[in-house]
Steps between C-alpha positions, in 0.01 A plus 500: 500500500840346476565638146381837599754463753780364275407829278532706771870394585663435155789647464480611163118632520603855358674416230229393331372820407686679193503834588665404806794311269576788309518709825771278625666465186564937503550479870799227455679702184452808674647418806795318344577814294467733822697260731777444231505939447521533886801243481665640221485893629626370788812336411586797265408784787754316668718405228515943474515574858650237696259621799274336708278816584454510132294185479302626765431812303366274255255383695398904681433600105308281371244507901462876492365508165265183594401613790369831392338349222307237663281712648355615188520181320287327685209760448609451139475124513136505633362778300644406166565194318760261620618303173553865344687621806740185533541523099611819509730510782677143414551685122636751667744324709583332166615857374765496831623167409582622152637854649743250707606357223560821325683571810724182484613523133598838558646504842826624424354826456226475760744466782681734402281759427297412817599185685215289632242780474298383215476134622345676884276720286354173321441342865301747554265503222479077581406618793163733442431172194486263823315678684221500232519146407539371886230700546266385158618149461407351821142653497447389147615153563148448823308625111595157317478241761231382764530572856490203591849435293695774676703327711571258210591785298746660791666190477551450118530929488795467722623177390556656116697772666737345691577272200541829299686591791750184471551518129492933444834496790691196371454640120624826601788334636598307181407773294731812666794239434425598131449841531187727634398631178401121453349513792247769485429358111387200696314710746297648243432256337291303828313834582385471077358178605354584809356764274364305279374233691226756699347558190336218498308559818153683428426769664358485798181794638590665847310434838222697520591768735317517876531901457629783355838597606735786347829390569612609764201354703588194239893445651371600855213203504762235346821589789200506787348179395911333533495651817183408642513158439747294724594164297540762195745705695641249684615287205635807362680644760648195534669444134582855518729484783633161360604587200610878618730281721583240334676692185747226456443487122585890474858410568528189326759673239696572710504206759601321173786690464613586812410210743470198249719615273308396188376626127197581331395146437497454866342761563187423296453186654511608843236793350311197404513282847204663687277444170615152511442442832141689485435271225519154622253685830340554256423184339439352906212774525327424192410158680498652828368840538593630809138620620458366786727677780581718244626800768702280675675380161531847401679583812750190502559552079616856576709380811669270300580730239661676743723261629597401163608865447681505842709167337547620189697776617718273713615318215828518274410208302297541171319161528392582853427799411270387202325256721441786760350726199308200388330456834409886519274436244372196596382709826410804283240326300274354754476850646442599111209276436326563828555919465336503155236222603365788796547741272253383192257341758455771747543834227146563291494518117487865490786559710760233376723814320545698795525199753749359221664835517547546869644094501705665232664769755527229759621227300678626178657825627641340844716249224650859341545688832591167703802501239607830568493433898696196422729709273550792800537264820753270280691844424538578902493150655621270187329284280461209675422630902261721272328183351492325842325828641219466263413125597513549870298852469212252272461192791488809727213648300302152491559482846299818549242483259413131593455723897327786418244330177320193620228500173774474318718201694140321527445524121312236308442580148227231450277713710534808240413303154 
């Protein structure tokens, strides 16, 4: 009984199975290469334009695209097979790395011909690849471990990320102090890997399907299953108005420049605080999952990370400011682990690519279009009330949700395993 027990609350339980290893291992290079690309475009987007709004934009083309997307691609995800789908959209996004760096080494006559243009037109094409691998690489990862391991595997899934997330920023720093076109070598280079890497995952045989559906009766059953059940839309409502708000990161090129007064290097490490931050919450929920009162953490996580915002944009002083970044994350990824926890527990087998795609719209598009509200209210208010906005407005929206959903404020996740 008491090893059983042990078993059941070792921290490392999941990585014991291969498959699993390899996963992480392409969702760590992959993440590193899009995290450093999403640093690097937007240093030189502002490097070329000198405008806020334009970082925003950023953001509004690479959501449209994902958005539209994701309501096919998660059909696609649970009607076809996953490895194939994630292997041919990351190979894909490794043909826009190397179009960037085509892009780069040529830039002279890119800008001049037609300024930023070409780099917009390649967030948009990384936009319709994420929406088929957010929507693919989730649902294949319930296919290689037991469900008993999930909220292990949130954990580790999320932990990998946000170190991808520390290193990918604070590389892109040192590396556009050398030039971009080393940059986006380097960049391509990580998705190869990441490429690689998934190869050596076998293939894995859909769900079985309950019924028929063509797909329109396919998208229809995955958005009205979200919206029917109330910790699925509750958790998910509640990141998406966090991170719409809380868009700090949008405008961290240019609170570098204009409020810290600092360089590239700089920047990249304050990229990289959050993922440092979610990192070492990480490594405290590993030993201590954070089932039991689960809604309530949830709730106080996302408070936090508003606060943190709301200080972070009252600052003028880059180690303040790092430690205020640093704490966002720390706040982000308890909500992080507990959101994907609901969502592999309480989503069935067959449905895990559309659920996965409708988390997608929530989740990964409010990131994209949270920049470009950041980028428009820092435009008419400034940067900073604009970044002080989007805390207050997330405590406000805990405030309500924790009111108006009491299933999800009572949450314990040991009584869904």
């Amino acid at each position: 009984m008491d090893k059983t027990k042990k078993m059941k609350h070792d921290p490392y339980a999941v990585l014991k199975f291969k498959d699993f290893n390899f996963f992480l291992t392409t969702r760590f290079f992959l993440t590193m290469g899009i995290q450093l690309q999403s640093v690097v475009v937007g240093w030189q987007i502002y490097e070329l334009t000198d405008d806020v709004l334009s970082l925003g934009m950023i953001g509004l083309a690479e959501a449209i695209p994902f958005i539209i997307i994701s309501f096919f691609s998660g059909h696609v995800a649970d009607n076809f097979n996953r490895k194939r789908i994630v292997v041919l959209f990351t190979f894909l996004y490794f043909l826009i790395t190397l179009f960037l760096l085509y892009f780069s080494l040529n830039s002279a006559y890119f800008v001049l011909k037609m300024g930023t243009f070409p780099i917009f037109i390649s967030i948009v094409f990384v936009g319709v690849i994420r929406g088929f691998i957010g929507a693919a690489l989730p649902a294949f990862m319930s296919q290689i471990i037991p469900r008993t391991h999930y909220a292990n595997a949130a954990t580790w899934n999320s932990t990998v990320w946000h170190i991808a997330s520390i290193v990918g920023p604070a590389l892109a720093g040192l590396l556009i102090a050398i030039n971009y076109s080393t940059a986006y070598l380097i960049d391509t280079i990580l998705v190869a890997i990441a490429l690689v890497s998934f190869f050596f995952i076998p293939s894995k045989p859909l769900p079985e399907k309950v019924k028929h559906e063509n797909i329109i009766e396919s998208i229809k059953s995955g958005i009205h299953f979200v919206f029917q059940h109330p910790l699925l839309l509750g958790a998910l409502s509640l990141d998406l108005f966090a991170v719409l708000f809380g868009g700090a990161i949008a405008l961290l090129p240019a609170f570098a420049d204009d409020v810290l007064h600092v360089g590239s290097i700089e920047l990249g490490f304050l990229r990289a605080a959050p993922a440092i931050g979610a990192v070492l919450m990480a490594m405290i929920i590993a030993y201590r999952p954070p089932k039991q009162n689960a809604g309530r953490n949830l709730l106080l996580s996302v408070a936090g990370f508003g606060l943190s915002t709301v200080l972070f944009g009252l600052s003028n002083n880059l180690y303040l400011a790092w430690i205020c970044l640093f704490l966002t994350g720390a706040f982000d990824n308890v909500s992080v682990v507990i959101r994907h926890t609901i969502l592999q527990l309480c989503t069935p087998d067959n449905m895990r690519g559309r659920v996965s795609a409708v988390n997608g719209i929530f989740i990964g598009s409010s990131n994209e279009i949270g920049a470009f509200e950041s980028g428009i209210t820092a435009r008419a208010f400034g940067l900073k009330p604009s970044i002080i906005f989007g805390g207050l407005a997330t405590i406000l929206v805990v405030a309500i949700t924790a009111k108006i959903n009491k299933k999800l404020k009572n949450l314990n996740l040991n009584q869904l395993e």
